[in-house]
TORKEDO-136652 format. One line per 5 residues: number of its first residue (from 1); their letters; for each residue x, y, z of C-alpha. Coordinates in steps of 0.05 Angstrom, whole numbers, plus 32768, in hexadecimal, padded with zeros to 4 digits. Layout:
NUM> A> X:Y:Z; ...
//
This chain:
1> XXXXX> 8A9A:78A9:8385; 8AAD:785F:8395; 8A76:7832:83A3; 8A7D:7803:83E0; 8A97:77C1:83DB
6> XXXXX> 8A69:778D:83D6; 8A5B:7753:8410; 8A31:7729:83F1; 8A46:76F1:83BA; 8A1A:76E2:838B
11> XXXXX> 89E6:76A3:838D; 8A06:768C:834E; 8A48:76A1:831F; 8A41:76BB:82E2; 8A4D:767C:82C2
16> XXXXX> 8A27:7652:82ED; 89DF:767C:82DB; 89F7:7681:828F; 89F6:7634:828E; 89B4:7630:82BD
21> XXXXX> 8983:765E:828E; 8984:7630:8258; 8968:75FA:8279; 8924:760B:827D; 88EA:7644:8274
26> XXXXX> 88F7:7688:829A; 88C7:76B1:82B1; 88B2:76FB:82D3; 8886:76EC:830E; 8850:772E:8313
31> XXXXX> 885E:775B:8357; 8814:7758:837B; 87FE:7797:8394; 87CB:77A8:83CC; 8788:77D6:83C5
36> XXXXX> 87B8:780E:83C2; 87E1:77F8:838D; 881E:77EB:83C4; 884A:77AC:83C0; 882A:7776:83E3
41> XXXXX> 8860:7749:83FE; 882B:770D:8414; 8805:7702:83D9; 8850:770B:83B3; 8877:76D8:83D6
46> XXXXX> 8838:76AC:83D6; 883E:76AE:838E; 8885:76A5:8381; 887E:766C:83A9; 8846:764C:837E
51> XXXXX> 886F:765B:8347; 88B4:7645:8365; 8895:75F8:836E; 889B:75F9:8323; 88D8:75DC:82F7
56> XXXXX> 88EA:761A:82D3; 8937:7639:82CE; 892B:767F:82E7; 88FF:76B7:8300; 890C:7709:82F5
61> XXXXX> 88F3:772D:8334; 88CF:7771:831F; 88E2:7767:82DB; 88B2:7789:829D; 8874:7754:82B1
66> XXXXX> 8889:7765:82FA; 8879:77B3:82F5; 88C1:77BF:8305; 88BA:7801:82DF; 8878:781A:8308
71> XXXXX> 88AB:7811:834F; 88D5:7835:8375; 8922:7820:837D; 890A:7809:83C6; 88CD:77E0:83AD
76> XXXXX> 8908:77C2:8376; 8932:77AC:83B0; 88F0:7796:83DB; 88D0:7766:839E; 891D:774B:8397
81> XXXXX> 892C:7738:83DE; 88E6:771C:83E6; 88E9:76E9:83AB; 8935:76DE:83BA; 891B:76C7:8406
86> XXXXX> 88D4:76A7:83F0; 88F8:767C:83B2; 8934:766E:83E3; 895B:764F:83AC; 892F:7620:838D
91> XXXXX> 8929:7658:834C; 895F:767D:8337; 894A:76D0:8343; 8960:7700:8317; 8963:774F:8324
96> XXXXX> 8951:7784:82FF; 8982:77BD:82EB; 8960:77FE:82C8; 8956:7846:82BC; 8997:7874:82B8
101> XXXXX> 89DF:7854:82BB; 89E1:7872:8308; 899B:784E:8319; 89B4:7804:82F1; 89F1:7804:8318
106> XXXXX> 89DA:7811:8352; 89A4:77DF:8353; 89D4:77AE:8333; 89F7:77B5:8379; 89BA:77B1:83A4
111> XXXXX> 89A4:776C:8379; 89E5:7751:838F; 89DE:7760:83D2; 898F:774B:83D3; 89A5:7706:83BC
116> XXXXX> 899C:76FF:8374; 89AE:76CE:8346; 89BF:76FE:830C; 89A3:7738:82E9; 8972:7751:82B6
121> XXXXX> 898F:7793:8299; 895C:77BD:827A; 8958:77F4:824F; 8971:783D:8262; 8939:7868:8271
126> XXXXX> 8923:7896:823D; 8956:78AB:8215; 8972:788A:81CC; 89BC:7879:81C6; 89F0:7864:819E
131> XXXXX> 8A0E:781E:81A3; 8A4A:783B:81C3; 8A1E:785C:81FD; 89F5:781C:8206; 8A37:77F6:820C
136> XXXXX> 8A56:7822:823F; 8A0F:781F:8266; 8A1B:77CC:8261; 8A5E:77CB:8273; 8A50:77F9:82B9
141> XXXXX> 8A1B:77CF:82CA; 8A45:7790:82C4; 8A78:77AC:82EE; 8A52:77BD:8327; 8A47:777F:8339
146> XXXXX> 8A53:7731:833B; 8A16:771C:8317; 8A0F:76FF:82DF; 89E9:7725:82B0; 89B3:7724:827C
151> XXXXX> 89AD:775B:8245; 8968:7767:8230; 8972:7785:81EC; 8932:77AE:81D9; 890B:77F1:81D4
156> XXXXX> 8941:7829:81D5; 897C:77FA:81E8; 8982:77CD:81A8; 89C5:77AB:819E; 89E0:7798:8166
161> XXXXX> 8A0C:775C:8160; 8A50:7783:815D; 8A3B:77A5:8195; 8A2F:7769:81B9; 8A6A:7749:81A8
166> XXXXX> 8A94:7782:81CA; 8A6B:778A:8208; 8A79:773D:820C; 8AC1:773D:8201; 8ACA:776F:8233
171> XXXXX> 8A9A:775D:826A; 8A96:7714:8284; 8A5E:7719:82B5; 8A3C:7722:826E; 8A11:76E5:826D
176> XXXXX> 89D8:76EC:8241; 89B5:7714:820D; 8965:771D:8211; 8941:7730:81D4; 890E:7758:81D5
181> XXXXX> 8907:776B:8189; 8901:7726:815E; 8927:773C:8124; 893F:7704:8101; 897B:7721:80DE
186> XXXXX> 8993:773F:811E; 898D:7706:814A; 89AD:76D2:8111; 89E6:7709:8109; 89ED:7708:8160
191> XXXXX> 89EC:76C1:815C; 8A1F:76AF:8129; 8A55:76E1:8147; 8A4F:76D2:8189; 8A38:7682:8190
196> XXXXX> 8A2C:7669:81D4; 8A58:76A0:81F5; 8A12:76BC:820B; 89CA:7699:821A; 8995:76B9:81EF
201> XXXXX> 8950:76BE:820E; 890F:76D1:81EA; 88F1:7712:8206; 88C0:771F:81D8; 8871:7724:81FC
206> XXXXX> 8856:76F6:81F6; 888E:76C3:81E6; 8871:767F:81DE; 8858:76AC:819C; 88A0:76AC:8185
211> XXXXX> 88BA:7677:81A8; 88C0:7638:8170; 88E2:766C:8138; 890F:7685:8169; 8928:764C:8178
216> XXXXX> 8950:763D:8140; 8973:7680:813E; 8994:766B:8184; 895A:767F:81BE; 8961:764B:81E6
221> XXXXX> 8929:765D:820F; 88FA:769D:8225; 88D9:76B7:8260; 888D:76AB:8260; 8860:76DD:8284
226> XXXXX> 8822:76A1:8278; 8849:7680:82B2; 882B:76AA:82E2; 87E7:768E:82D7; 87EE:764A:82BA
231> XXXXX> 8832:7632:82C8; 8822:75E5:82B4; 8811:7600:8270; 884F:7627:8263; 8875:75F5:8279
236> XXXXX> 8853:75C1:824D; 8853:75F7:8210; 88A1:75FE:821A; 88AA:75B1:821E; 888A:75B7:81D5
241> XXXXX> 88B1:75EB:81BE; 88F6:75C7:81CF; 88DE:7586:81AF; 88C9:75B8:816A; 888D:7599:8172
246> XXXXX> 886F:75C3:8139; 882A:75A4:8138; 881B:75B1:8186; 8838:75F3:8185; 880B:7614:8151
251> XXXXX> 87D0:75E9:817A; 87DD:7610:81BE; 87EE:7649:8198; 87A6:7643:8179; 8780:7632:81B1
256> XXXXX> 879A:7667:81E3; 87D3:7692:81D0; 87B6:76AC:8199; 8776:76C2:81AB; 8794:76D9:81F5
261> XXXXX> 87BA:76FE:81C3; 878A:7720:81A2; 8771:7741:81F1; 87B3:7752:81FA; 87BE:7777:81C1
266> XXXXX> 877C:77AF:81C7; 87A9:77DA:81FB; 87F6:77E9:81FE; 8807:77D2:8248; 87D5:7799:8243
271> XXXXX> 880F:776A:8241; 880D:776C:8288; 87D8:7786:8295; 87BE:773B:8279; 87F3:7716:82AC
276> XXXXX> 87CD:7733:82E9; 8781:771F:82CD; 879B:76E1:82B8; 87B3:76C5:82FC; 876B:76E4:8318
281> XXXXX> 8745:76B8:82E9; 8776:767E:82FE; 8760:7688:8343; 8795:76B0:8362; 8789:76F8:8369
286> XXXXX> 87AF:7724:8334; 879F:775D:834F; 87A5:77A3:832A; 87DB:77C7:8302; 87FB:7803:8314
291> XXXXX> 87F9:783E:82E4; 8810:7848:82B0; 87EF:780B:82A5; 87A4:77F7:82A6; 8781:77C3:82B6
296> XXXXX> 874D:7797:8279; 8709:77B1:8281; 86DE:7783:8299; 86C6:7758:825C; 870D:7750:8245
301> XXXXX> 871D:7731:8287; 86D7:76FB:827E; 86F2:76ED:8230; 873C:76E1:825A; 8718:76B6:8285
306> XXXXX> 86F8:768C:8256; 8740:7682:8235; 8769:7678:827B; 872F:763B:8280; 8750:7618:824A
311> XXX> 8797:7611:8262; 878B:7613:82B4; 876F:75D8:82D7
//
Protein backbone atom coordinates (compact mmCIF):
# COMPACT_ATOMS: atom_id res chain seq x y z
CA UNK A 1 0.00 0.00 0.00
CA UNK A 2 1.60 3.51 -0.63
CA UNK A 3 2.25 5.51 2.31
CA UNK A 4 1.22 9.22 2.20
CA UNK A 5 3.44 11.84 1.22
CA UNK A 6 5.08 13.58 3.77
CA UNK A 7 4.39 17.59 4.73
CA UNK A 8 6.80 18.15 7.01
CA UNK A 9 10.72 18.88 6.19
CA UNK A 10 12.94 17.90 8.43
CA UNK A 11 14.60 20.28 11.28
CA UNK A 12 17.90 19.44 9.79
CA UNK A 13 19.36 17.49 6.38
CA UNK A 14 20.99 14.59 6.60
CA UNK A 15 24.18 16.20 6.28
CA UNK A 16 23.61 19.04 8.38
CA UNK A 17 22.92 16.51 11.73
CA UNK A 18 25.85 14.15 10.51
CA UNK A 19 28.21 17.22 10.91
CA UNK A 20 26.30 18.52 14.24
CA UNK A 21 26.68 15.11 16.45
CA UNK A 22 30.22 15.29 16.58
CA UNK A 23 30.43 18.35 18.20
CA UNK A 24 29.59 17.52 21.54
CA UNK A 25 28.17 14.75 24.14
CA UNK A 26 24.61 13.19 23.23
CA UNK A 27 22.37 12.10 25.43
CA UNK A 28 18.78 10.02 26.17
CA UNK A 29 16.75 12.21 28.44
CA UNK A 30 14.44 9.53 30.82
CA UNK A 31 10.41 9.78 29.97
CA UNK A 32 8.86 10.69 33.69
CA UNK A 33 5.95 8.80 34.49
CA UNK A 34 3.10 9.60 36.98
CA UNK A 35 1.85 7.28 40.09
CA UNK A 36 0.42 5.13 37.44
CA UNK A 37 3.29 4.62 35.47
CA UNK A 38 1.62 6.99 32.52
CA UNK A 39 3.72 9.57 30.61
CA UNK A 40 3.84 12.66 32.49
CA UNK A 41 4.22 15.44 30.03
CA UNK A 42 5.00 18.32 32.92
CA UNK A 43 7.61 16.86 34.84
CA UNK A 44 9.07 15.64 31.05
CA UNK A 45 9.23 18.89 29.38
CA UNK A 46 10.39 20.39 32.69
CA UNK A 47 13.24 18.19 32.34
CA UNK A 48 14.20 18.43 28.85
CA UNK A 49 14.25 21.91 29.51
CA UNK A 50 16.83 21.67 32.43
CA UNK A 51 18.66 19.60 30.26
CA UNK A 52 18.29 21.67 26.94
CA UNK A 53 20.12 24.86 28.83
CA UNK A 54 23.14 22.65 28.53
CA UNK A 55 25.87 22.73 25.60
CA UNK A 56 25.55 19.28 24.40
CA UNK A 57 25.04 18.15 20.44
CA UNK A 58 21.93 16.08 20.70
CA UNK A 59 19.16 14.37 22.64
CA UNK A 60 17.19 10.81 21.62
CA UNK A 61 13.53 11.16 22.72
CA UNK A 62 12.28 7.69 24.19
CA UNK A 63 15.35 6.12 23.28
CA UNK A 64 16.76 2.73 25.49
CA UNK A 65 17.35 5.24 28.83
CA UNK A 66 13.97 6.78 27.75
CA UNK A 67 11.80 3.44 28.16
CA UNK A 68 10.96 3.72 24.55
CA UNK A 69 10.57 -0.08 24.55
CA UNK A 70 8.02 -0.12 27.78
CA UNK A 71 5.55 2.55 25.27
CA UNK A 72 3.03 2.38 23.04
CA UNK A 73 3.50 3.77 19.33
CA UNK A 74 1.21 6.78 20.66
CA UNK A 75 3.29 7.44 23.87
CA UNK A 76 6.51 7.25 21.05
CA UNK A 77 4.94 10.00 19.09
CA UNK A 78 3.70 11.92 22.47
CA UNK A 79 7.49 11.87 24.28
CA UNK A 80 8.76 13.09 20.54
CA UNK A 81 6.52 15.99 19.92
CA UNK A 82 6.86 17.08 23.52
CA UNK A 83 10.77 17.38 23.60
CA UNK A 84 10.61 18.56 19.86
CA UNK A 85 8.18 21.65 21.29
CA UNK A 86 9.87 21.96 24.99
CA UNK A 87 13.73 22.00 23.37
CA UNK A 88 12.29 24.28 20.43
CA UNK A 89 15.51 24.03 18.60
CA UNK A 90 18.09 24.81 21.04
CA UNK A 91 19.00 20.60 21.01
CA UNK A 92 18.88 18.75 18.17
CA UNK A 93 15.92 15.67 18.84
CA UNK A 94 16.30 12.54 17.52
CA UNK A 95 13.44 9.77 16.99
CA UNK A 96 13.30 6.47 17.66
CA UNK A 97 12.55 3.81 14.90
CA UNK A 98 11.95 0.01 16.29
CA UNK A 99 10.27 -3.23 16.45
CA UNK A 100 9.23 -4.95 13.02
CA UNK A 101 10.20 -3.31 9.61
CA UNK A 102 6.23 -2.20 9.40
CA UNK A 103 6.45 -0.54 13.06
CA UNK A 104 10.31 1.31 12.09
CA UNK A 105 8.89 2.70 9.09
CA UNK A 106 6.11 3.84 10.23
CA UNK A 107 7.43 5.67 13.14
CA UNK A 108 10.30 6.83 10.93
CA UNK A 109 7.33 8.77 9.22
CA UNK A 110 5.60 9.95 12.26
CA UNK A 111 9.31 11.37 13.66
CA UNK A 112 9.39 13.39 10.57
CA UNK A 113 6.20 14.74 10.85
CA UNK A 114 6.64 15.30 14.89
CA UNK A 115 9.66 17.46 14.10
CA UNK A 116 12.72 15.58 14.56
CA UNK A 117 16.05 16.24 13.88
CA UNK A 118 17.04 12.65 12.75
CA UNK A 119 16.66 9.19 13.90
CA UNK A 120 17.83 6.50 16.19
CA UNK A 121 17.13 3.07 14.42
CA UNK A 122 17.01 0.30 16.76
CA UNK A 123 17.09 -3.24 16.72
CA UNK A 124 14.24 -5.46 15.12
CA UNK A 125 12.21 -6.96 17.74
CA UNK A 126 12.89 -10.45 18.60
CA UNK A 127 14.01 -12.26 15.95
CA UNK A 128 17.97 -13.01 14.65
CA UNK A 129 18.89 -12.20 11.06
CA UNK A 130 21.25 -12.33 8.53
CA UNK A 131 23.17 -9.29 7.35
CA UNK A 132 21.21 -9.26 4.27
CA UNK A 133 17.78 -9.04 6.31
CA UNK A 134 19.24 -6.36 8.65
CA UNK A 135 20.26 -4.43 5.56
CA UNK A 136 16.96 -4.53 3.82
CA UNK A 137 15.34 -3.52 7.39
CA UNK A 138 18.02 -0.31 7.18
CA UNK A 139 17.50 0.53 3.88
CA UNK A 140 13.29 0.72 4.36
CA UNK A 141 13.72 2.70 7.20
CA UNK A 142 15.89 5.19 5.40
CA UNK A 143 13.50 5.51 2.74
CA UNK A 144 10.61 6.41 4.59
CA UNK A 145 11.68 9.35 5.45
CA UNK A 146 13.97 12.60 5.19
CA UNK A 147 15.90 12.11 8.31
CA UNK A 148 19.02 11.59 8.77
CA UNK A 149 19.67 8.51 10.47
CA UNK A 150 21.67 6.79 13.13
CA UNK A 151 22.21 2.95 13.16
CA UNK A 152 22.57 1.58 16.55
CA UNK A 153 24.43 -1.59 15.89
CA UNK A 154 23.83 -4.08 18.87
CA UNK A 155 21.93 -7.06 20.50
CA UNK A 156 20.36 -9.06 17.55
CA UNK A 157 21.15 -6.35 14.84
CA UNK A 158 25.05 -6.44 14.71
CA UNK A 159 26.64 -5.13 11.52
CA UNK A 160 29.48 -5.92 10.22
CA UNK A 161 31.63 -3.53 8.34
CA UNK A 162 30.74 -4.91 4.78
CA UNK A 163 27.43 -4.69 5.69
CA UNK A 164 27.77 -1.26 6.54
CA UNK A 165 29.51 -0.26 3.75
CA UNK A 166 26.55 -1.34 1.45
CA UNK A 167 23.74 0.00 3.45
CA UNK A 168 25.89 3.29 3.12
CA UNK A 169 26.52 3.21 -0.45
CA UNK A 170 23.02 2.74 -1.12
CA UNK A 171 21.24 4.90 1.39
CA UNK A 172 22.37 8.58 1.90
CA UNK A 173 20.09 9.63 4.69
CA UNK A 174 22.58 7.01 6.30
CA UNK A 175 24.35 9.25 8.73
CA UNK A 176 25.80 7.45 11.53
CA UNK A 177 26.59 4.17 13.07
CA UNK A 178 25.99 3.62 17.03
CA UNK A 179 27.80 0.87 18.71
CA UNK A 180 26.46 -0.90 21.04
CA UNK A 181 28.94 -3.94 21.26
CA UNK A 182 32.69 -2.48 21.89
CA UNK A 183 34.44 -4.93 19.86
CA UNK A 184 37.57 -3.63 18.89
CA UNK A 185 38.27 -5.59 15.78
CA UNK A 186 34.87 -4.81 14.44
CA UNK A 187 34.75 -1.21 15.04
CA UNK A 188 38.68 -0.74 13.66
CA UNK A 189 37.50 -2.91 10.57
CA UNK A 190 34.02 -0.28 10.24
CA UNK A 191 36.32 2.47 10.62
CA UNK A 192 39.03 1.85 8.17
CA UNK A 193 36.44 0.95 5.24
CA UNK A 194 34.23 3.48 5.65
CA UNK A 195 36.27 6.79 7.14
CA UNK A 196 34.22 9.79 7.89
CA UNK A 197 31.39 8.74 5.48
CA UNK A 198 29.50 7.97 8.81
CA UNK A 199 29.78 9.56 12.56
CA UNK A 200 30.41 6.79 15.05
CA UNK A 201 28.87 7.22 18.47
CA UNK A 202 29.60 5.14 21.61
CA UNK A 203 26.46 3.28 22.85
CA UNK A 204 27.83 1.15 25.18
CA UNK A 205 26.04 1.75 29.11
CA UNK A 206 27.57 3.31 30.68
CA UNK A 207 29.88 5.08 28.11
CA UNK A 208 32.15 7.47 29.87
CA UNK A 209 33.40 3.60 30.86
CA UNK A 210 34.51 3.20 27.26
CA UNK A 211 34.72 6.47 26.22
CA UNK A 212 38.82 7.34 26.17
CA UNK A 213 39.64 3.74 24.22
CA UNK A 214 37.02 4.37 21.89
CA UNK A 215 38.18 7.19 20.95
CA UNK A 216 40.98 6.26 18.97
CA UNK A 217 39.13 3.68 16.92
CA UNK A 218 37.05 6.72 15.43
CA UNK A 219 33.99 7.41 18.23
CA UNK A 220 33.93 10.70 18.13
CA UNK A 221 31.63 10.98 20.86
CA UNK A 222 28.71 8.89 22.91
CA UNK A 223 25.50 9.49 24.48
CA UNK A 224 25.68 9.66 28.29
CA UNK A 225 22.64 8.56 30.34
CA UNK A 226 24.75 10.37 33.71
CA UNK A 227 23.48 13.59 31.93
CA UNK A 228 20.23 13.18 33.26
CA UNK A 229 21.35 13.71 36.77
CA UNK A 230 24.57 15.62 36.70
CA UNK A 231 24.88 17.25 33.44
CA UNK A 232 27.93 19.67 34.56
CA UNK A 233 29.78 16.50 35.29
CA UNK A 234 29.30 14.78 32.01
CA UNK A 235 30.01 17.60 30.33
CA UNK A 236 33.21 18.23 32.24
CA UNK A 237 34.08 14.29 31.98
CA UNK A 238 33.64 14.58 28.08
CA UNK A 239 35.83 17.83 28.01
CA UNK A 240 38.48 15.29 29.50
CA UNK A 241 37.97 12.67 27.31
CA UNK A 242 38.48 14.91 24.05
CA UNK A 243 41.67 16.47 25.54
CA UNK A 244 42.88 12.33 26.33
CA UNK A 245 43.34 13.56 29.47
CA UNK A 246 44.34 10.05 30.71
CA UNK A 247 45.12 11.03 34.30
CA UNK A 248 41.55 12.74 35.05
CA UNK A 249 39.71 10.18 33.28
CA UNK A 250 40.73 7.15 35.35
CA UNK A 251 40.23 9.86 38.52
CA UNK A 252 36.38 10.37 37.71
CA UNK A 253 36.25 7.04 36.60
CA UNK A 254 37.51 6.05 40.21
CA UNK A 255 35.68 8.27 42.17
CA UNK A 256 32.13 7.76 40.69
CA UNK A 257 31.77 5.65 37.61
CA UNK A 258 33.14 2.89 38.92
CA UNK A 259 31.59 2.27 42.01
CA UNK A 260 28.01 3.66 40.47
CA UNK A 261 29.04 0.84 38.37
CA UNK A 262 29.24 -1.69 40.58
CA UNK A 263 25.03 -0.77 41.73
CA UNK A 264 24.32 -0.92 38.37
CA UNK A 265 25.55 -4.03 37.61
CA UNK A 266 23.50 -6.37 40.65
CA UNK A 267 20.22 -6.35 38.25
CA UNK A 268 19.83 -6.58 34.32
CA UNK A 269 17.58 -3.36 33.65
CA UNK A 270 19.36 -1.44 36.40
CA UNK A 271 20.98 0.58 33.72
CA UNK A 272 18.05 2.63 33.85
CA UNK A 273 16.62 1.76 36.33
CA UNK A 274 19.90 3.85 37.99
CA UNK A 275 19.07 7.05 35.50
CA UNK A 276 15.69 7.52 37.34
CA UNK A 277 17.20 7.22 41.20
CA UNK A 278 19.96 9.19 40.15
CA UNK A 279 18.14 12.41 39.13
CA UNK A 280 15.90 11.73 42.56
CA UNK A 281 19.00 11.94 44.65
CA UNK A 282 20.01 15.08 42.48
CA UNK A 283 16.86 16.61 43.56
CA UNK A 284 14.58 16.15 40.74
CA UNK A 285 12.10 13.44 41.00
CA UNK A 286 13.05 10.24 38.91
CA UNK A 287 10.22 8.71 39.47
CA UNK A 288 9.66 4.85 38.81
CA UNK A 289 10.32 2.40 35.96
CA UNK A 290 7.92 0.66 34.12
CA UNK A 291 8.06 -3.13 33.89
CA UNK A 292 9.92 -4.95 32.71
CA UNK A 293 12.11 -3.00 34.62
CA UNK A 294 12.49 -2.48 38.41
CA UNK A 295 13.29 -0.03 40.41
CA UNK A 296 16.90 -0.28 43.17
CA UNK A 297 15.64 -1.37 46.45
CA UNK A 298 15.95 1.01 48.81
CA UNK A 299 19.64 0.85 50.19
CA UNK A 300 20.96 0.76 46.66
CA UNK A 301 19.29 4.01 46.03
CA UNK A 302 21.04 5.63 49.78
CA UNK A 303 24.67 3.97 48.46
CA UNK A 304 23.52 6.02 44.84
CA UNK A 305 22.95 8.86 46.83
CA UNK A 306 26.05 9.01 48.59
CA UNK A 307 27.85 8.72 45.07
CA UNK A 308 25.41 11.34 43.12
CA UNK A 309 26.86 13.71 46.28
CA UNK A 310 30.18 13.65 44.74
CA UNK A 311 29.58 14.92 41.29
CA UNK A 312 26.18 17.25 41.87
CA UNK A 313 26.44 20.52 43.59
Amino acid sequence: MPQPALTRRPALSPQDLKAQLPTGLLSFPVTLFDDQLQVDEPRYREHLAWLSGYPVAGLFAAGGTGEGFSMSSSEVDRVVRAAVGEVAGRVPVLAPATGSTVNAVEMARAAQEAGASGLLLMPPYLTEASQQGLADHVSAVCAASDLGVVLYSRANAVVEAETVDRIADHNPTLVGLKDGVGDVERMTRTYARLGDRLVYVGGLPTAETFALPLLELGVSTYSSAIFNFAPAWALDFFDAVRRRDREGVYARLNDFVLPYLDIRDRQRGYAVSIIKAGLTAAGRDGGRVRPPLTDLTETERAELAVLVGRVVD
